[in-house]
N, C-alpha and C positions, 0 to 999 in steps of 0.2 A: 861251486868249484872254481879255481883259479884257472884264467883262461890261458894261462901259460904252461901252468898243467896239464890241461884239457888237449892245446894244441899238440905237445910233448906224447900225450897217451896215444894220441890221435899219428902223428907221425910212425910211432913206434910200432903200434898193431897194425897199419894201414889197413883197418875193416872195420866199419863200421854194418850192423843189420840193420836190415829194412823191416819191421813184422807189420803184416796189415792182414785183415783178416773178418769175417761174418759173426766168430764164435769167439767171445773172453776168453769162457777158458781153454779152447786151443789155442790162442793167441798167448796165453798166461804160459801154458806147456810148454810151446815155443821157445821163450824168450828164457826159459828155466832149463830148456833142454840145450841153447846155443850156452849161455852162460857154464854149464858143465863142461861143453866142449871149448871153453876156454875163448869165449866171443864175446867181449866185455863193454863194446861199447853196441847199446842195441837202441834204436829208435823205434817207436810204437807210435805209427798213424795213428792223429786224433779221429782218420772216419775207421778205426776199427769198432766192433762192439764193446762199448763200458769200456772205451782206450782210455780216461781216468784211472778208473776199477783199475784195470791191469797192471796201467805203469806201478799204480799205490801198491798194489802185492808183491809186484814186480823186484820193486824198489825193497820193500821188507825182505823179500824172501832172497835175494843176492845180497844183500848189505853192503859190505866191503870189495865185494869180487865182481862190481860190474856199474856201470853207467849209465845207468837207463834215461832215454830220452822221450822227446816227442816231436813226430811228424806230421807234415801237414798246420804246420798252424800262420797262422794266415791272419787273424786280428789281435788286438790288442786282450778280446777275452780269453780266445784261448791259450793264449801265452799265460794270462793269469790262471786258468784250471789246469794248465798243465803242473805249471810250479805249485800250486797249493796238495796237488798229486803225488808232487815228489821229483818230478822232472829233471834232471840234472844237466841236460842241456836238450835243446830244440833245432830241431831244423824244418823252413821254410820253403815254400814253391817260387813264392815271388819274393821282389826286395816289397816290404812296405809294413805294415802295422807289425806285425809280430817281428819282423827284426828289430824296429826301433823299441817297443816295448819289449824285448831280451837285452837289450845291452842298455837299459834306463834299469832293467834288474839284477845287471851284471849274469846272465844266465849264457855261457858261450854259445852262437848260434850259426849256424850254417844256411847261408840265404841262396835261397836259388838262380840263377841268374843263365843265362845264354851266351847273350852277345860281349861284347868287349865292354859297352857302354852300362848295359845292369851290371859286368863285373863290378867294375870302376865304382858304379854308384853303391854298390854293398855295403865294398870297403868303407868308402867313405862315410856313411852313416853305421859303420863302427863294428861291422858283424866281424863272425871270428875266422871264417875262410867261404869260402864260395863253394856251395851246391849248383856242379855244371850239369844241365839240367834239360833236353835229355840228352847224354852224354852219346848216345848210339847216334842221335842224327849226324854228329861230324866224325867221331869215332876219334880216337889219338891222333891222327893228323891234326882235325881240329883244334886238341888241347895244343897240342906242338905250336900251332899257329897263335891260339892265344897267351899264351907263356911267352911267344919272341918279345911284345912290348912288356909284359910284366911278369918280367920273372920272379920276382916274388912273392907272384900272389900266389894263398894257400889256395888249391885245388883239388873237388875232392870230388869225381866222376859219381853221379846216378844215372840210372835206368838201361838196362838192358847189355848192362857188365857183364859179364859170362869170366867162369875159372882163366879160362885159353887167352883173355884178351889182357888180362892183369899185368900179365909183363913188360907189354905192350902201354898201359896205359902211363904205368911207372917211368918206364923210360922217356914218355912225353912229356914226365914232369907231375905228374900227382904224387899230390901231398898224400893220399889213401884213396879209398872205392869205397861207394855206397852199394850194397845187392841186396834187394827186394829177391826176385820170385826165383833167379836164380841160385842162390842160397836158400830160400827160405821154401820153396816147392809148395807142395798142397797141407805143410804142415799147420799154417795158420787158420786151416779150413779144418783139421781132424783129424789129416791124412796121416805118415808116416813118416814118425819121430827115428826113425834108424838109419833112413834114409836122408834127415837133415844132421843127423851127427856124423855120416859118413861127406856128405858136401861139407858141414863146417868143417870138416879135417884137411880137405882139399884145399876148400877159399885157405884155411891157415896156413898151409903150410907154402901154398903160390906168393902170397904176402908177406912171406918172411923167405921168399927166393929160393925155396925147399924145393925136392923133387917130392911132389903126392905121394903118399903109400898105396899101392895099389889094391 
């Protein structure tokens, strides 16, 4: 994928999923059941079960209607089993093997970083925006504080996101939200797929500055 594309899809939906999960194919369901609900860029933890397996189904069974990625990848191999999967782009805990081997494959990745200093170093070894990471330790104040020196870097909040804070995180300057368990609930475990089409209509419609259906 053209990382200018990538970035473009990524601004536009500002949502990216988080699936991470014990079970393939709840974790398969999942990402089958968000893509329905019109959630097109979804990430799948390499520590989920067969998160290969998945993405490679994953990837077939949306085709055109979605992005499937991979998280957690952290060396130079699993950056390679992920794209041999299908992976169409990655995101990263720390800056280091897996971000340099994504952008040596041209694969857009999103590295994770904290401080101002991992920002800085991301960018400059070439990723395609910053996983702020965990985004609840400073909350939008934080991002706010790190956007005054660089306001142009891409920012894209994980962990412990919630619906209610989204507005919030936007106005501090994110590029889009990552949501793991808040979007994603006990579905990746087996749980209740009516219950994750009813949050992805929420997370959608908060990220595109909509009032939720109730």
């Amino acid at each position: 994928m053209d990382l200018a594309d990538f970035l473009g899809r990524l601004s536009r939906r500002r949502l990216a999923a988080i699936v991470r999960g014990r079970s393939a194919d709840a974790a398969l369901h999942t990402v089958l059941t968000l893509v329905e609900e019109g959630v097109d860029l979804i990430e799948v933890s390499l520590n989920t079960d067969d998160a290969c397996g998945v993405i490679a189904k994953a990837a077939r069974s949306a085709g055109q209607d979605a992005f499937i990625g991979a998280g957690t990848v952290v060396t130079r191999d699993d950056l390679l089993r992920a794209q041999d999967a299908g992976a169409a782009w990655v995101v990263t805990p720390v800056v280091g093997e897996g971000v340099t081997a994504a952008v040596e494959q041209r694969l857009p990745v999103l590295a994770g970083a904290l401080t101002p200093t991992e920002a800085a170093a991301a960018m400059a070894v070439g990723a395609t925006a910053v996983k702020l990471f965990p985004a609840s330790l400073g909350g939008p104040a934080y991002l706010r504080a790190l956007k005054d020196p660089f306001p142009d870097l891409p920012v894209v909040p994980v962990g412990g996101v919630d619906a209610q804070a989204v507005p919030e995180y936007f106005a501090a300057g994110a590029l889009a939200i990552g949501v793991g368990s808040p979007l994603v609930g006990d579905a990746a475990r087996g749980g209740d797929l009516d219950g994750l089409r009813l949050r992805a209509r929420r997370f959608r419609a908060v990220c595109q500055g909509e009032e939720p259906a109730a």
